[in-house]
N, C-alpha and C positions, 0 to 999 in steps of 0.2 A: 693693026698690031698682029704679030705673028704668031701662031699659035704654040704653046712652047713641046718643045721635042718629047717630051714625055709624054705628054698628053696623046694616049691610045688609042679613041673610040674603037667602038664594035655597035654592028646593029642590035638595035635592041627589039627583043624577041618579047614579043606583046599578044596575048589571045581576049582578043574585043569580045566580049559576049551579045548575046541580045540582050533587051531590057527585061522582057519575062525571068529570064534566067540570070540575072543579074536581082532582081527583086529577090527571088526565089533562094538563092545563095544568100543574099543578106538574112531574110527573114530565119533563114534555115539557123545561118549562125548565131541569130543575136535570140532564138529561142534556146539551143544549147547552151551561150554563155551567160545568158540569165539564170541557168540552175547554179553554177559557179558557185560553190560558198567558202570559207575558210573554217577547215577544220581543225578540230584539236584534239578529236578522240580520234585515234590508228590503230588499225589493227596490224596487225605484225609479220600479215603473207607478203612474200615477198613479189617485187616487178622484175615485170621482165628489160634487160639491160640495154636489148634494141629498142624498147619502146624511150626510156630516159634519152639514149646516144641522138635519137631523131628527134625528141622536143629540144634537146641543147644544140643541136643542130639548126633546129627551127631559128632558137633564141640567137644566133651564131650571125644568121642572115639579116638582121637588123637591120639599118641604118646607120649610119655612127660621122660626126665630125672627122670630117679630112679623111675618110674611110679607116682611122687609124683602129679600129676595133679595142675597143679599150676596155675587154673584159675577159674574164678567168671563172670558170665552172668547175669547183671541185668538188667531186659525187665522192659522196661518205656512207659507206656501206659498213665498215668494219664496226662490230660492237665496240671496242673498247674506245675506238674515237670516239665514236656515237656518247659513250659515258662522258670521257670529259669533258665533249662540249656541253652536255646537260648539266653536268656538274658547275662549271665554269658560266654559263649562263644563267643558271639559279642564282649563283651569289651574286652577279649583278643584277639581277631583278628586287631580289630578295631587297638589298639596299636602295635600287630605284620604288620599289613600292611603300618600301620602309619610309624614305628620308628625303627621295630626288623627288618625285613626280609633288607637283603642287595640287590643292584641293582639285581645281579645275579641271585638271587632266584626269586624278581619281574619278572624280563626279562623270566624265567622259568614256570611261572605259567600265563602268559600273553595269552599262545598261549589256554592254559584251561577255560580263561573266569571269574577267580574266584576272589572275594573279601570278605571284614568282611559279608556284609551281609548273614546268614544263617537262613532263614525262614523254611528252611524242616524241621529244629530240632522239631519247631512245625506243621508242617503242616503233614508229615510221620506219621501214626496211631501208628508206634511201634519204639523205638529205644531202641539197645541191646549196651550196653555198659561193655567193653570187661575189665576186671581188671586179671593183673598180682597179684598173692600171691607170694611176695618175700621170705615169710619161715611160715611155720604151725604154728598154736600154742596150746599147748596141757596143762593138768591139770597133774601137777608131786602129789606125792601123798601125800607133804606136804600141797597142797592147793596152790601152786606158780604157775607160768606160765613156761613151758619149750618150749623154739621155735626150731622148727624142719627145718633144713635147707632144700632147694631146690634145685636142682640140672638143668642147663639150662632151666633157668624159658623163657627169653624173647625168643628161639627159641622153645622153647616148645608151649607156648603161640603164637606165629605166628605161626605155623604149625596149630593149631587149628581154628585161624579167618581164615586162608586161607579153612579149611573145612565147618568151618559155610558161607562164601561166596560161595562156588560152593555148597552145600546143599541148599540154600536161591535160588539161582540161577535156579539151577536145578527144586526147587520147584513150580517156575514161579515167582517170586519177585523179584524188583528192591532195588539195595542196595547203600550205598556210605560207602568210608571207610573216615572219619572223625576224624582228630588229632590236633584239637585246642591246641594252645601251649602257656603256660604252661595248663594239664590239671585238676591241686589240686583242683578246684572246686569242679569235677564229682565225687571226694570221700568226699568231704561235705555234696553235694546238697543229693547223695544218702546217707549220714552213713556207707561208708562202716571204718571198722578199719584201723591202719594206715600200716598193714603188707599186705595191698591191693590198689596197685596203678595203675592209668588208663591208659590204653595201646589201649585201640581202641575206637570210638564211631561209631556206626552202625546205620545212618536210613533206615528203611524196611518198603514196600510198596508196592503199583503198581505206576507206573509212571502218572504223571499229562496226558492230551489228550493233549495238547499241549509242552510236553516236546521236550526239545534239546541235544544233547551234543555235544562237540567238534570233526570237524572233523580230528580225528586225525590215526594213524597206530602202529599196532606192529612192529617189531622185524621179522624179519623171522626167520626159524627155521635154516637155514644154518650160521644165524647172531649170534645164541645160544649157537647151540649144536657144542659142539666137539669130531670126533671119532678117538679113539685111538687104 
């Protein structure tokens, strides 16, 4: 069969390391992402703009179904967004803690410390709010709208915040992954269209000087991995 006319290749530009150094880079990395925590106390100095532009950059480079990139990164620096979305997020919490969440999930989230209240939403200098595009939308040449489907959007899309987190990470910044439920606000409050729905809230920072987090543990790796 013939290969279809689109279809571009280019050589792909690959640097083989040795095994030393290959060891060496793993260990390196997986002892800094082991410190990795989620925070919830910030302090309120601000980042610098090139360092955020390069981790969503990072997160940008992903992987994605049909390469269709099916993601949106909106950095929210302004205080008064910054309020509404905390405002707007409390009250859905507030009745998720209230009313939605069942014992189970309380009893689960107990050993973490957490409630409605989220003050980092404004207190964190930057929050990156992560939006799924569930399908393109393009100009057909009557002047209409043709929507272009997407292909493994939400694993596309997590593959990617897991990149913009160890990028943030790695950068020296403390992060939290943030999933206020329901989240239809955070495509009001920003504008974004409605073929963009919210899939993560990020606040990024340095940590408060008196910050805490849970004492808690992973997983081991023999608890994980299995060899076949």
């Amino acid at each position: 069969m013939a290969a279809d006319a689109r279809y571009r290749p280019t050589p792909l530009r690959f640097d083989r390391l040795p095994p030393d150094e290959q060891r060496a880079r793993a260990r390196e990395f997986l002892a800094r992402m082991r410190t990795r925590r989620s925070v919830r106390q910030f302090s309120d100095e601000p980042v610098d703009p090139a360092v955020i532009d390069a981790a969503v950059a990072t997160a940008a480079s992903a992987p994605s179904g049909a390469n269709r990139q099916p993601w949106r990164f909106v950095v929210v620096r302004d205080p008064e967004v910054k309020r509404r979305i905390r405002e707007a997020a409390e009250a859905e919490e507030r009745e998720s803690y209230a009313h939605r969440m069942p014992d189970e999930w309380l009893d689960a989230l107990a050993p973490l410390g957490t409630d409605w209240h989220k003050p980092f939403l404004e207190i964190a200098p930057c929050l990156i709010v992560v939006f799924r595009i569930d399908y393109g939308v393009e100009a057909a040449p009557d002047g209409s709208e043709r929507h272009v489907k997407h292909y493994y959007v939400s694993e596309s899309v997590g593959i990617a915040c897991g990149f913009l987190l160890a990028a943030l990470h790695y950068a020296g910044l403390a992060t939290l992954t943030h999933t206020p439920s329901p989240m239809g606000f955070l495509a009001d409050i920003l504008g974004r269209p409605k073929n963009e729905k919210p899939y993560l809230l990020i606040p990024v920072g340095y940590p408060a000087p008196d910050a805490e987090v849970p004492d808690i543990t992973k997983k081991t790796l023999g608890e994980v991995k299995i060899d076949i």
